[in-house]
C-alpha positions as MATLAB code, in Angstrom:
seq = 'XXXXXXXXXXXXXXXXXXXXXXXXXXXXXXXXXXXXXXXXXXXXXXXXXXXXXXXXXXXXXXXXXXXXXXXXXXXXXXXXXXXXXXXXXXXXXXXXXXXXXXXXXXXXXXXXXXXXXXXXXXXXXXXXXXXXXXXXXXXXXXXXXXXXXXXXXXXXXXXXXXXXXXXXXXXXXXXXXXXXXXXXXXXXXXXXXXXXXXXXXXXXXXXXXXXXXXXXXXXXXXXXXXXXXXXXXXXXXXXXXXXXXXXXXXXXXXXXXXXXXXXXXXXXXXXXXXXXXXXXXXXXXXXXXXXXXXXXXXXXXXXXXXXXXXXXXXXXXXXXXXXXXXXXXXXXXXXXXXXXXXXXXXXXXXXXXXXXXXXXXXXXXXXXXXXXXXXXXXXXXXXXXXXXXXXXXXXXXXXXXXXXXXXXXXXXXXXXXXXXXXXXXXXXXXXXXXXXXXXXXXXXXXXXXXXXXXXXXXXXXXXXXXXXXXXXXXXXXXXXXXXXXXXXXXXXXXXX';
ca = [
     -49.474  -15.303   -3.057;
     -47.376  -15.331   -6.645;
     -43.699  -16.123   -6.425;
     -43.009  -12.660   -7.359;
     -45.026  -11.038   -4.398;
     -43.137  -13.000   -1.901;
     -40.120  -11.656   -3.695;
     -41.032   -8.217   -3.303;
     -41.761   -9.150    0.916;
     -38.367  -10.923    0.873;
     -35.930   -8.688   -1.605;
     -32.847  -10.571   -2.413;
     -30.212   -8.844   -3.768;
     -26.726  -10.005   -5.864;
     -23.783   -7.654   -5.693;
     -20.841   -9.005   -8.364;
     -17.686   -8.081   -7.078;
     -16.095   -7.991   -3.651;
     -13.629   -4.935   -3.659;
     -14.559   -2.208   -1.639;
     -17.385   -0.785   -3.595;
     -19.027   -4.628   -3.400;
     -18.372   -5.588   -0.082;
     -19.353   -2.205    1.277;
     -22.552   -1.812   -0.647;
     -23.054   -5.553    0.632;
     -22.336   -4.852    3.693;
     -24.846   -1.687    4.156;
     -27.485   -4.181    2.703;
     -27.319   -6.930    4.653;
     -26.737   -5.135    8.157;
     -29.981   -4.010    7.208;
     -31.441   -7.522    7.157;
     -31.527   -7.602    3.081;
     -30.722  -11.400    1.788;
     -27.531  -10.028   -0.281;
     -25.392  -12.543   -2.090;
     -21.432  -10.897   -2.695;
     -19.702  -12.556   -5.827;
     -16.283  -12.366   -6.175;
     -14.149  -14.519   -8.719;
     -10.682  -14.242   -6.080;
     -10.474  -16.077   -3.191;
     -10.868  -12.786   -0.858;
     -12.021   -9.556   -0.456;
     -11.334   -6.139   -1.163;
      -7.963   -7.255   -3.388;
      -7.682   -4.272   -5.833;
      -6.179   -1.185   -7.016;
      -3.598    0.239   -3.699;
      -5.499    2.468   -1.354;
      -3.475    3.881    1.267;
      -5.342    7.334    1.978;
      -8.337    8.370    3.424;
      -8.424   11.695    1.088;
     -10.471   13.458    3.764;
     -10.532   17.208    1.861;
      -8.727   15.447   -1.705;
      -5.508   17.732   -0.762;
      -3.517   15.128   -3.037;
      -5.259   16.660   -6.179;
      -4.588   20.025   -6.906;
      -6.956   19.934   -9.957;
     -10.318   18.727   -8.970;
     -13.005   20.807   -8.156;
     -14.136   22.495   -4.827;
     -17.107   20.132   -5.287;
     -15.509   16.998   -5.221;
     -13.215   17.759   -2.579;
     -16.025   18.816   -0.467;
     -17.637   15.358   -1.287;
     -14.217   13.370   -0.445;
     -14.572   15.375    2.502;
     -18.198   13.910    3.464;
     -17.542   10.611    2.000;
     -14.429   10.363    4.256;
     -16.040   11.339    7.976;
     -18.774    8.208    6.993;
     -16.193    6.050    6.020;
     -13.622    6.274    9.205;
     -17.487    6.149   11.472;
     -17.661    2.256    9.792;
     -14.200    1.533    9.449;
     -12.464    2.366   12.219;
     -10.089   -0.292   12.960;
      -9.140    0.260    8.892;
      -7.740    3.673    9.639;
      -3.864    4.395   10.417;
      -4.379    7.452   12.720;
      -1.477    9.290   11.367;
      -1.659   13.217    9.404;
      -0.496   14.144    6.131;
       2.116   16.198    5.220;
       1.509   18.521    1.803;
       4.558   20.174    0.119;
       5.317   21.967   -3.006;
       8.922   21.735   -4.540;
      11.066   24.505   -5.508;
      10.310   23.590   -9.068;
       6.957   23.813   -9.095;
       5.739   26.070  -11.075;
       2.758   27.121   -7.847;
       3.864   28.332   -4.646;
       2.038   26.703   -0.885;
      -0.076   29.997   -0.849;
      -2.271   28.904   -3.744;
      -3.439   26.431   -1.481;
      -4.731   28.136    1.185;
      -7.716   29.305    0.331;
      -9.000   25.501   -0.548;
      -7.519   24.663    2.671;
      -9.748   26.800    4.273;
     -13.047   26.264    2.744;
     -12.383   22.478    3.667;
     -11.376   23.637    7.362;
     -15.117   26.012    7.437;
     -16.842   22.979    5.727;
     -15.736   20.429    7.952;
     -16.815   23.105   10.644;
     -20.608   22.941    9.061;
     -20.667   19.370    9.159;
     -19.906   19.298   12.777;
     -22.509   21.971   13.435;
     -24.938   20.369   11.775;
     -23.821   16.546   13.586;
     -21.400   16.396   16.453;
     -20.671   13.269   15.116;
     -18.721   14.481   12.387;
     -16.276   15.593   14.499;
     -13.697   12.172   13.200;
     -10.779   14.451   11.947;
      -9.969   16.247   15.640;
     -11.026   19.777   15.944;
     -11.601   22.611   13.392;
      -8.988   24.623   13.801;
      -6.194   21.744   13.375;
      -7.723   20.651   10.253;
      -4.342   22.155    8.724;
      -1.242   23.590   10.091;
       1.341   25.331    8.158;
       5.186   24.843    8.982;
       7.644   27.612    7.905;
      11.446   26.535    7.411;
      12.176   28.042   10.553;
       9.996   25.887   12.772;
      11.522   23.039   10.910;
      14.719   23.681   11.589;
      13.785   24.146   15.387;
      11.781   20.822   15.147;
      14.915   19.211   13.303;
      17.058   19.452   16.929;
      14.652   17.834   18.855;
      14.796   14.338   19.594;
      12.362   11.942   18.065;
       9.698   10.565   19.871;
       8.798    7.108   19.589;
       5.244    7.831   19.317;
       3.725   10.767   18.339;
       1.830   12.528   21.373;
       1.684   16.107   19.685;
       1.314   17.514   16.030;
       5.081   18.904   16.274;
       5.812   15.266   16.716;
       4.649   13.985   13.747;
       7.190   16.699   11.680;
       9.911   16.112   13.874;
      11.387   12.591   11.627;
      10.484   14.671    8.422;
      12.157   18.014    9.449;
      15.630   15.971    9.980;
      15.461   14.082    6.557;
      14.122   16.911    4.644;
      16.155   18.787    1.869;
      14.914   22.122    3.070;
      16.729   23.880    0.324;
      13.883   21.870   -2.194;
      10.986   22.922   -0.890;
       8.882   25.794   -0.708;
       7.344   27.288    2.183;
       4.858   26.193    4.037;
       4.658   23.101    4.383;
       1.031   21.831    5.486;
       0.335   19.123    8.156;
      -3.276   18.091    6.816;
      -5.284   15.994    9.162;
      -6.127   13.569    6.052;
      -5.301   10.117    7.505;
      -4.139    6.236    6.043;
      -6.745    3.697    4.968;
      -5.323    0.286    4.871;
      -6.621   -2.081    2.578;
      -5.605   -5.615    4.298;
      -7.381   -4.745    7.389;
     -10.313   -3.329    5.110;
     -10.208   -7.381    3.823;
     -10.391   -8.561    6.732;
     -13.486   -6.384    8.611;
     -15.490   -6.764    5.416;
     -14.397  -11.118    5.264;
     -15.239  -10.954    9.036;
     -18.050   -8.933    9.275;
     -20.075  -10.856    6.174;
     -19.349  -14.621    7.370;
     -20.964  -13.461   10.434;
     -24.384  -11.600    9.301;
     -27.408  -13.638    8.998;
     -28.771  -12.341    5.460;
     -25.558  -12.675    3.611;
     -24.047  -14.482    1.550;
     -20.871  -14.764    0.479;
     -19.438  -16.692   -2.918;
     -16.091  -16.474   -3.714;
     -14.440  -18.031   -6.496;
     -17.848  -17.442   -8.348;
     -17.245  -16.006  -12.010;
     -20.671  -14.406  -13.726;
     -21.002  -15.837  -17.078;
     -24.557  -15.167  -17.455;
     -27.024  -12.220  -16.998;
     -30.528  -12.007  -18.004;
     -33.493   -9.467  -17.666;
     -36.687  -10.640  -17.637;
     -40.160   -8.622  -16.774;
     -41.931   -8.981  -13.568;
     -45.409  -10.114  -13.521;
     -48.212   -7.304  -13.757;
     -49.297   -8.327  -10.374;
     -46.057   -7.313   -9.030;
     -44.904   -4.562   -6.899;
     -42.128   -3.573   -7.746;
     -40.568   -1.620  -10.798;
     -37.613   -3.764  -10.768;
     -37.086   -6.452  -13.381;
     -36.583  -10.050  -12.014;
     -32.725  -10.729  -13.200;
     -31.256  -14.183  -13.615;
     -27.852  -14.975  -13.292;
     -25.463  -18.020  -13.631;
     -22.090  -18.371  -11.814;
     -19.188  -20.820  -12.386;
     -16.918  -21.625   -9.513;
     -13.098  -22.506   -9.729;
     -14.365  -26.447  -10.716;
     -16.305  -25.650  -13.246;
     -19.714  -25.637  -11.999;
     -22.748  -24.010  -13.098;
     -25.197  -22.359  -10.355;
     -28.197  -20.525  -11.499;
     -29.659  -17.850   -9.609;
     -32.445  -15.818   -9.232;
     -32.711  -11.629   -7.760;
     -34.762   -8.696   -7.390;
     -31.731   -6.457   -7.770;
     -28.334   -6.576   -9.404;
     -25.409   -4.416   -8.345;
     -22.397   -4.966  -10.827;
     -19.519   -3.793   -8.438;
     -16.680   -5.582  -10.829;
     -14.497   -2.464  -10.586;
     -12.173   -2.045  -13.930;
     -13.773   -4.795  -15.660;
     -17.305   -3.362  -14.484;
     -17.923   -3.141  -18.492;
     -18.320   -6.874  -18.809;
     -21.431   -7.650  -16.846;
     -22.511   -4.540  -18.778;
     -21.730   -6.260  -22.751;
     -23.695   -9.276  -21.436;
     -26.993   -6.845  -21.019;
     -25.862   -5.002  -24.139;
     -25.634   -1.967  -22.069;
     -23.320    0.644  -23.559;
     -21.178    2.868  -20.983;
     -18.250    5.434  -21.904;
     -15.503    4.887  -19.233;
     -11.672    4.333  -19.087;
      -9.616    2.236  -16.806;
      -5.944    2.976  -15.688;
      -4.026    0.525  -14.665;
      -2.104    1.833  -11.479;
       0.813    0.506   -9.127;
       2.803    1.495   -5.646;
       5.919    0.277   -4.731;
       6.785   -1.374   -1.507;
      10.468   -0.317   -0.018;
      12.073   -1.158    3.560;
      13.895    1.583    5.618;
      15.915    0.995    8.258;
      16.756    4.506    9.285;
      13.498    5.139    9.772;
      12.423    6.629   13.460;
       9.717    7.322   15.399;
       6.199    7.855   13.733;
       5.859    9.040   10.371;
       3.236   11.184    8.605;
       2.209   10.251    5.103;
       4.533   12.914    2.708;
       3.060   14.373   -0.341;
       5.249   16.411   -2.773;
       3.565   17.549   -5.338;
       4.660   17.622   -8.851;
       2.938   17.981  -12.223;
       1.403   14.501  -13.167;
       3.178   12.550  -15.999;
       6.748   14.498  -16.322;
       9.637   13.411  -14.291;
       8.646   15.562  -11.433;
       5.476   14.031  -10.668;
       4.336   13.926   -7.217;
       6.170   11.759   -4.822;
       4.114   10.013   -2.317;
       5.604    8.220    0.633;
       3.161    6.321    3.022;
       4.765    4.857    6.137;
       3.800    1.219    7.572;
       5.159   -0.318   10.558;
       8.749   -1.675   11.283;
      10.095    0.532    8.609;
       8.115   -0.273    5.730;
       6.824    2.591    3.243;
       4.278    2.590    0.307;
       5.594    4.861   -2.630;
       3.670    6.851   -5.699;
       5.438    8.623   -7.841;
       3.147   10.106  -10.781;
       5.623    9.346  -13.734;
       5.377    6.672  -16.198;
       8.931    5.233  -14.869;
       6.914    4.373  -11.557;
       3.418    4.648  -10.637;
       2.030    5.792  -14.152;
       2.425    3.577  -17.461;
       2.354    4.078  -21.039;
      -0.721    2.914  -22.494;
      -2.347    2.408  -19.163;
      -5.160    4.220  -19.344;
      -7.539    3.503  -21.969;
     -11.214    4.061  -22.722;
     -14.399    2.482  -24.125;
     -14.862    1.705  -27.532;
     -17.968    1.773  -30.143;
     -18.252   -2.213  -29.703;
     -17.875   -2.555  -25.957;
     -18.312   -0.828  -22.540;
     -15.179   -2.565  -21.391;
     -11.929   -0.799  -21.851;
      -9.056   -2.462  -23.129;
      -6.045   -2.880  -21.023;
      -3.070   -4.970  -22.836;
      -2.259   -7.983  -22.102;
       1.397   -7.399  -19.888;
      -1.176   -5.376  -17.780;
      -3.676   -8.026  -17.346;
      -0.825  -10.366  -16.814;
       0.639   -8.295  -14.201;
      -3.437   -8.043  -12.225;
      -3.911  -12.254  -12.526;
      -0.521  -13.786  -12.655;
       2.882  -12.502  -11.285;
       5.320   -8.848  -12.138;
       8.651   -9.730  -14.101;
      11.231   -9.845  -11.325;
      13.240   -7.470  -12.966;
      10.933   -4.879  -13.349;
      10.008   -4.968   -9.819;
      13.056   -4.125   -9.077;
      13.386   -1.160  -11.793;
      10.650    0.508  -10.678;
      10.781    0.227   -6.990;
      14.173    1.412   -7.357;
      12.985    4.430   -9.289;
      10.660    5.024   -6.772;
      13.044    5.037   -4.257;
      14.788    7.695   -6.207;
      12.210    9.245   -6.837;
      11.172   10.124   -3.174;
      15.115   10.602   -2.350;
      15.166   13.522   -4.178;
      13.582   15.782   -1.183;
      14.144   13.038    1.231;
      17.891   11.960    0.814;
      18.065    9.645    3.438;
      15.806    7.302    1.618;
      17.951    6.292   -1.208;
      18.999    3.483    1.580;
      15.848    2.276    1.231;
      15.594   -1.089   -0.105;
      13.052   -3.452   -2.292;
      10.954   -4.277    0.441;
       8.047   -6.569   -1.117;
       6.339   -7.194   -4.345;
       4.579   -3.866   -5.607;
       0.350   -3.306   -4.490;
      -1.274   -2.756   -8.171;
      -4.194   -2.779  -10.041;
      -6.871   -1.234  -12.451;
      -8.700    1.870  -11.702;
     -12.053    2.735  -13.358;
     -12.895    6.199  -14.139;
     -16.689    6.924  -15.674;
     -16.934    8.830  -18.281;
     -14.365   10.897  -20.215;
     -12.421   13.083  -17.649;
      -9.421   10.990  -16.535;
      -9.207   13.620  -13.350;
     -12.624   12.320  -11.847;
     -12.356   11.236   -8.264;
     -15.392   11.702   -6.245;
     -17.656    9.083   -8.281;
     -19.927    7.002   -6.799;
     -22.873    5.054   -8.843;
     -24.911    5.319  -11.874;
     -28.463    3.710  -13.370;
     -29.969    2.331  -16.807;
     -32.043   -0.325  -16.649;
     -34.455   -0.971  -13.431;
     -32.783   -2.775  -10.751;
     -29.244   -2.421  -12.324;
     -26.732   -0.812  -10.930;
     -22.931    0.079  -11.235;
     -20.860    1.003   -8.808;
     -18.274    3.350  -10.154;
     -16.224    4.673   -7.326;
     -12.435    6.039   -8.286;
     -11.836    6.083   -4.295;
     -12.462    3.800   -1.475;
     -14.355    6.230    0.549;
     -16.758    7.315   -1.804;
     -18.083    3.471   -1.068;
     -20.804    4.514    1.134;
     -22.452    6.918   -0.618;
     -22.741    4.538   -3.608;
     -24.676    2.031   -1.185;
     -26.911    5.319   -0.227;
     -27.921    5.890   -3.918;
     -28.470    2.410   -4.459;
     -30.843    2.019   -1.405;
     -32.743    5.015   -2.151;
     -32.881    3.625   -5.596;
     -34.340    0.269   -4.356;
     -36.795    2.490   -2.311;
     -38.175    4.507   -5.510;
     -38.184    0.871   -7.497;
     -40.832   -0.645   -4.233;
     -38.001   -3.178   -3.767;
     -37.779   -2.414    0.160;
     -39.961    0.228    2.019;
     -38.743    2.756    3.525;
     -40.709    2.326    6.422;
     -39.419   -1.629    7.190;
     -36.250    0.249    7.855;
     -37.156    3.904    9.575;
     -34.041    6.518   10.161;
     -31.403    3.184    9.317;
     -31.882    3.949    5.492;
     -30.533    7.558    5.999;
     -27.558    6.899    8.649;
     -24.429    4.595    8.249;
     -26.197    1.903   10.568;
     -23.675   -0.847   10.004;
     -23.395   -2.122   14.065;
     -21.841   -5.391   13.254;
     -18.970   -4.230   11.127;
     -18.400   -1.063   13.476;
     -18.417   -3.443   16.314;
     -15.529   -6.090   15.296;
     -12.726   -6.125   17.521;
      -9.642   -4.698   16.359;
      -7.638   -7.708   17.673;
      -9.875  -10.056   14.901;
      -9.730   -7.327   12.399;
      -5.402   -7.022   12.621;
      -5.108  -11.003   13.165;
      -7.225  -12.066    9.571;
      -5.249   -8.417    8.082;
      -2.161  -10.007    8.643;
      -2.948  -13.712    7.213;
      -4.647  -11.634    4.440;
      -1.418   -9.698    3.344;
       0.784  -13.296    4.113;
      -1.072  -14.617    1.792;
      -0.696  -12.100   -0.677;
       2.549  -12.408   -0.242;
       3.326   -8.812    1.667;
       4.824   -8.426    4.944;
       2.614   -8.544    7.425;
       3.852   -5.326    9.048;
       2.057   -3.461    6.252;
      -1.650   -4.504    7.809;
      -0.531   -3.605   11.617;
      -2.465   -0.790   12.925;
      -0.980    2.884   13.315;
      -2.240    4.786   16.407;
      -1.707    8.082   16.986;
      -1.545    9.622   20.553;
      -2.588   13.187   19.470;
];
């Protein structure tokens, strides 16, 4: 039997890039028994752009399509099935501000095709049933039952849904906001404890393979022999690790999961691709009068003026994760840029490359976590005691193609056995490692019968099975070593 044949019996696959699109796709693959080599060029995983939200119904984007929140909405229910122990079991809270120029009733009627959608999904699998019951998929608040909820006492943990808007109701400027309000069960996804299942769960799975430290420098296609299978191309590919070293290596499949700088592994094939990248960042602020459990808080606010929506995500021990969609916080002049005629790698400058490999000027750390603060204090007055709490979680955000409001994205094709993983949002991970198995199936890479009903559910059992005890112990040394507290990778339970 040819060297290629065995190949074919025996796929081995590379995935370049260990953020959540890599180690996920990697993850599906070899759970599967697929020899999968993960390359990352950083000394861990999942270390990208801040995630904080599971966007389960994409209620944080007024602008996007039915479609893609319907597909957040999928993406979402198969993402808190595998990751579990990455979830912070807490709602969301959705307000509009007295100056916005909407009012709370133009978004009912999305919130109700998400609530009879998620209903389908559960008809058609109990399974789906991840986000509590139908009928509390949203609940609106008027300023009255506020008010009430403001005398109560707060709860140290949540056991109720009033309980979650009891902290909120007494540190709300009612007077800002219109009414509703909307408690939206769309829950946290934290990315240290995503690091650590996806560090955990590869070191311990027989057919991977994990490389990090290992920079690509070298990708080449080259035909497979006629007697071969498969449709895919045999692609070689040479790493260099932090000493210098060259390693060459040899797949049946490539998966270029590099995230923002995805377009470099395509100039090397000479593959052109129209995209833009964004370079994004949250701020990281301490609270002390902060009580009981907190929802995640989402004003909204027109993107890029001053009153751009203000997004406060709580942690433990007082910690909070703020957005604020202005160029004075989470938004930057001249971040986002696109492809060019010569390359199918966008262009950040150089401050924001130096802010993603080296270190943030001290004092503008301080600027714009301060603004943030601000920011957020304007509904929330309380919080302008808020402190600096860490350095800010940042990064670059690719976006295929030419509409700078794409979020449910998953993976596209050119060449056989290439593919790019192009999500905008952590949960849309999944379903990029579905369209690159059933691509792999249509190229004769794997069969579809080696692998029966496993190739059309999410049948990860290692990962699903870590302990949570692991997962938060390596999440904390993870964020430590990032230099975060590590209060901001401790698990938040809900009671409800």
């Amino acid at each position: 039997m040819s060297d290629n044949i065995s190949q074919i019996s025996h796929p081995k696959v590379a995935v370049i890039g260990g953020g959540m699109a890599g180690s996920t796709i990697a993850l599906r693959l070899s759970e599967l028994g697929i020899a999968t080599t993960l390359f990352d060029k950083g000394s861990s995983l999942v270390n990208g752009p801040p995630m904080c939200h599971l966007h389960a119904g994409g209620n944080l984007y007024r602008d996007i399509s039915d479609e893609q929140c319907f597909a957040l909405l999928e993406q979402s229910i198969d993402t808190l099935k595998v990751y579990r122990n990455c979830v912070d079991w807490r709602p969301t809270v959705i307000a509009l501000p007295t100056t916005d120029k909407s009012t709370p009733a133009a978004l009912l009627p999305r919130l109700h095709k998400l609530q009879a959608h998620y209903q389908s999904l559960i008809a058609k699998d109990s399974s789906n049933a991840v986000l509590g019951e139908p009928e509390h998929y949203f609940r609106p608040y008027q300023r009255e039952q506020l008010e009430q909820l403001a005398l109560r006492d707060t709860p140290k943990f949540a056991q109720h849904f009033d309980d979650w808007l009891i902290p909120v109701a007494k540190t709300l400027d009612l007077d800002a906001l219109q009414f509703p309000v909307f408690l939206v069960q769309e829950y946290g996804l934290n990315a240290f404890r995503l690091a650590a299942t996806a560090s955990l769960a590869m070191t311990s799975l027989e057919a991977s393979e994990l490389r990090l430290q290992h920079r690509i420098v070298d990708i080449e296609r080259q035909p497979r022999a006629n007697n071969s299978e498969s449709l895919a191309a045999n692609w070689r590919l040479i790493s260099q690790d932090q000493s210098g070293e060259l390693k060459h290596w040899q797949f049946d499949y490539v998966v270029n999961a590099c995230g923002f700088q995805t377009g470099e592994i395509d100039d090397l094939l000479q593959q052109p691709r129209q995209r833009m990248v964004e370079f994004k960042a949250a701020y990281v602020a301490y609270w002390h009068g902060a009580e009981g459990q907190w929802p995640e808080v989402i004003i909204h606010g027109e993107r890029g003026t001053p009153q751009g929506m203000a997004q406060l995500t709580p942690y433990a021990n007082g910690f909070f994760q703020l957005h604020g969609m202005t160029k004075a916080i989470t938004l930057f002049e001249d971040g986002l840029v696109a492809t060019c005629a010569e390359s199918a790698q966008p262009k950040l400058a150089q401050p924001f490359i130096d802010k993603i490999e080296q270190h943030w000027p001290a004092a503008e750390v301080q600027t714009r976590t301060k603004a943030a603060i601000a920011h957020v204090a304007q509904y929330l007055p309380a919080f302008a005691n808020a402190k600096v709490g860490t350095k800010p979680m940042y990064g670059a955000q690719q976006i295929p193609g030419a509409d700078p409001g794409l979020r449910a994205a998953d993976v596209s094709f050119c060449c056989d056995g290439y593919a790019r993983a192009e999500i905008v949002k952590a949960s849309s991970a999944l379903a990029a490692a579905d369209a690159i198995l059933s691509d792999m199936v249509r190229l004769q890479v794997v069969s579809p019968q080696q692998f029966g009903d496993k190739l059309s559910h999410h049948h990860l059992p290692v990962t699903k099975a870590l302990p949570p005890v692991r997962v938060a112990g390596l999440a904390a040394q993870i964020a430590a070593q990032r230099d975060y507290a590590a209060a901001l990778a401790e698990p938040i339970k809900a009671v409800v």
